[in-house]
C-alpha positions in Angstrom: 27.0 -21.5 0.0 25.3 -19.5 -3.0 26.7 -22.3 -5.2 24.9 -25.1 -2.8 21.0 -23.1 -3.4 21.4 -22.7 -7.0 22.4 -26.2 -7.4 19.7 -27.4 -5.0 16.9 -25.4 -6.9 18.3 -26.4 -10.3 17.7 -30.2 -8.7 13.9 -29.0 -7.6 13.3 -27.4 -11.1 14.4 -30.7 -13.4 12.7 -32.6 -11.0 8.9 -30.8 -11.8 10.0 -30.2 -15.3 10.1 -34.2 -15.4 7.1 -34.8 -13.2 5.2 -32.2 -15.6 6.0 -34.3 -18.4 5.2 -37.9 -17.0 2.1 -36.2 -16.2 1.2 -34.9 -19.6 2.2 -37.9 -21.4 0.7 -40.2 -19.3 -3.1 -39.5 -20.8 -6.4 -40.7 -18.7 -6.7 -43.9 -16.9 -8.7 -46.7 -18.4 -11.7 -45.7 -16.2 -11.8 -41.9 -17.8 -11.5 -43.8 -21.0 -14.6 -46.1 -20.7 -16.5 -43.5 -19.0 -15.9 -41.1 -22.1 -16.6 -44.0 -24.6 -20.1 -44.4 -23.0 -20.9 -40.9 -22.6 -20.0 -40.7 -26.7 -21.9 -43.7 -27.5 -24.8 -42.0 -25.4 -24.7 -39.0 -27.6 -24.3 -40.6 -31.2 -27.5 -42.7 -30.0 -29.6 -40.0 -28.8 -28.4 -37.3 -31.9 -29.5 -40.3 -34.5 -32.8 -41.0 -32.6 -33.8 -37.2 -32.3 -32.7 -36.1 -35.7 -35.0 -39.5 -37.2 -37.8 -38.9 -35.2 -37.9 -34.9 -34.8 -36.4 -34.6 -38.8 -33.9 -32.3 -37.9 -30.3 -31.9 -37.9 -28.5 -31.0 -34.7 -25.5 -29.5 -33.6 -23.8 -28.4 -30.5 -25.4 -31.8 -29.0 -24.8 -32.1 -25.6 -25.8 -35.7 -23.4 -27.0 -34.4 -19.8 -26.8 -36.2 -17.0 -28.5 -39.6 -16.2 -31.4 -38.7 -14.1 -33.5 -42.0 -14.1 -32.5 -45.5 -15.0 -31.8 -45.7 -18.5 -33.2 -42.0 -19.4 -30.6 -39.1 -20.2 -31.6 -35.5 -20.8 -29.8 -33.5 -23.6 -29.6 -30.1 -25.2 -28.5 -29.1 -28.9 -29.3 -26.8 -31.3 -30.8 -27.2 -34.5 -31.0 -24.5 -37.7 -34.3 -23.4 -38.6 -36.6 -20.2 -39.6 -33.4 -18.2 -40.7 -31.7 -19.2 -37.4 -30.7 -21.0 -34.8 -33.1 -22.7 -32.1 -31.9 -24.4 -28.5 -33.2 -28.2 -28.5 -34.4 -30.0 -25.3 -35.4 -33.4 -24.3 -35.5 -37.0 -22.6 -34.4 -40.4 -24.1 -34.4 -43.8 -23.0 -32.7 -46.3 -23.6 -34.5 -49.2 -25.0 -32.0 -51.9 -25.7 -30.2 -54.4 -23.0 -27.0 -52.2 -23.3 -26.0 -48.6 -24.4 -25.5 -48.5 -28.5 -25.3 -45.8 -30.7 -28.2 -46.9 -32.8 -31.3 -44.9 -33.8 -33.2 -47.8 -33.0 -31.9 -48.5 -29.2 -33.6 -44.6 -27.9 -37.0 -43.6 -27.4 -37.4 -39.7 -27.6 -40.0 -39.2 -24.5 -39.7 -35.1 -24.4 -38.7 -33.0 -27.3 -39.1 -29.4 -27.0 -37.3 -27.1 -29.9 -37.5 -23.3 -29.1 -39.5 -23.5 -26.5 -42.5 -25.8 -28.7 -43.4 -29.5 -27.4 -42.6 -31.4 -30.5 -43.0 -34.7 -28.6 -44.1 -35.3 -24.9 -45.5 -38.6 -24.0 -45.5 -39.8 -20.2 -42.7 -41.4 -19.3 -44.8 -44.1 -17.4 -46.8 -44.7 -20.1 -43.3 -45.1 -22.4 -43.0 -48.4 -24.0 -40.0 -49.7 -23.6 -39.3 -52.2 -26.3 -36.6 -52.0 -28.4 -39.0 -52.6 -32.1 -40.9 -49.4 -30.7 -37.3 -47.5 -30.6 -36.8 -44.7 -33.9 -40.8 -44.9 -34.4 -43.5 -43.3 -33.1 -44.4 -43.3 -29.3 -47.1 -46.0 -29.0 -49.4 -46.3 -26.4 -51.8 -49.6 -25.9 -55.4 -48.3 -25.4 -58.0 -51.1 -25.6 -60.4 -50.3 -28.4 -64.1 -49.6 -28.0 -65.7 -52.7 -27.7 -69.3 -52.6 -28.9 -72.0 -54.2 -26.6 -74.3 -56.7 -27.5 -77.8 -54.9 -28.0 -80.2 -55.2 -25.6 -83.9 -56.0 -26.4 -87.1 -56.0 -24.4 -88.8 -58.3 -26.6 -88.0 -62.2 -25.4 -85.4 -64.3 -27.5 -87.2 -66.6 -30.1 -87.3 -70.0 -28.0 -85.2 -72.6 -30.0 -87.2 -75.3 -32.1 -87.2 -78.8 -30.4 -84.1 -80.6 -31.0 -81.8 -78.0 -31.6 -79.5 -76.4 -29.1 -79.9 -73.7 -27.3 -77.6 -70.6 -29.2 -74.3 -69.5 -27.2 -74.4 -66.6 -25.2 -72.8 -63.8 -26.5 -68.6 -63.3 -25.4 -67.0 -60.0 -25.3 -64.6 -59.6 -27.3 -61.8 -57.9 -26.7 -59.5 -56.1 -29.1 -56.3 -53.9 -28.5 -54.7 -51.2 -31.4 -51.3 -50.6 -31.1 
């Protein structure tokens, strides 16, 4: 009978030894794979775009979650003043698809050691991919100057001639 339970648990022992193994060797499924491609393409893209735009280099970067559609937070640090300083902000993603290219994120927040570096509204975020790795741009329309006003009556137009054109407005937009 002692032979039979040392032989039975010898059975039970191989048998999680091999399940162990199968289980160690048999790595992530394609989903974890994919999902950890993206999340590193993520961070190469944001890193690029803030260390471009905020002239820094970072390390420790860490990708946050996804809180909005097609903005990430992050966190990092970055040397500087004799040490080290934490690193906070937003991107967005400004292409069609996640890439990690400088030029495909839009730094909306960037806040190192606790100083706003960059902070634009996020509604007022343009989301092209040419504005992407540049400054934040916002279209204001420009001042437009109106046409001056006098009391004195218009010189009446000589006979034959037409009547001049009224005066258009103009309208002109900086980028």
């Amino acid at each position: 009978m002692k032979q039979l339970e040392w032989f039975v648990s010898g059975i039970v022992i191989l048998a999680l030894a091999v399940m162990g193994l199968l289980y160690a060797f048999s790595g992530p499924g394609p989903e974890v794979r994919q999902a950890a491609e993206e999340k590193s393409r993520i961070a190469e893209g944001i890193r690029l775009a803030v260390e471009q735009r905020g002239n820094m280099v970072l390390t420790n970067f860490v990708p946050g979650a996804q809180f909005k559609s097609k903005q990430w937070d992050f966190r990092a640090e970055a040397a500087g003043n004799g040490r080290i300083e934490p690193v906070y902000g937003v991107a967005r993603l400004v292409c069609e698809r996640v890439q990690p290219l400088a030029r495909c994120w839009q730094i909306i927040e960037l806040e190192r050691d606790g100083r706003k570096l960059i902070s634009v509204a996020r509604e007022d975020a343009v989301s092209t991919a040419g504005s992407a790795g540049t400054p934040d741009i916002r279209t204001t329309p420009a001042p437009v100057a109106e046409p001056a006003t006098r009391s004195e009556p218009a010189p009446a137009s000589a006979p034959g001639e037409a009547a001049p054109a009224p005066a258009t407005r103009v309208s002109e937009w900086q980028v």
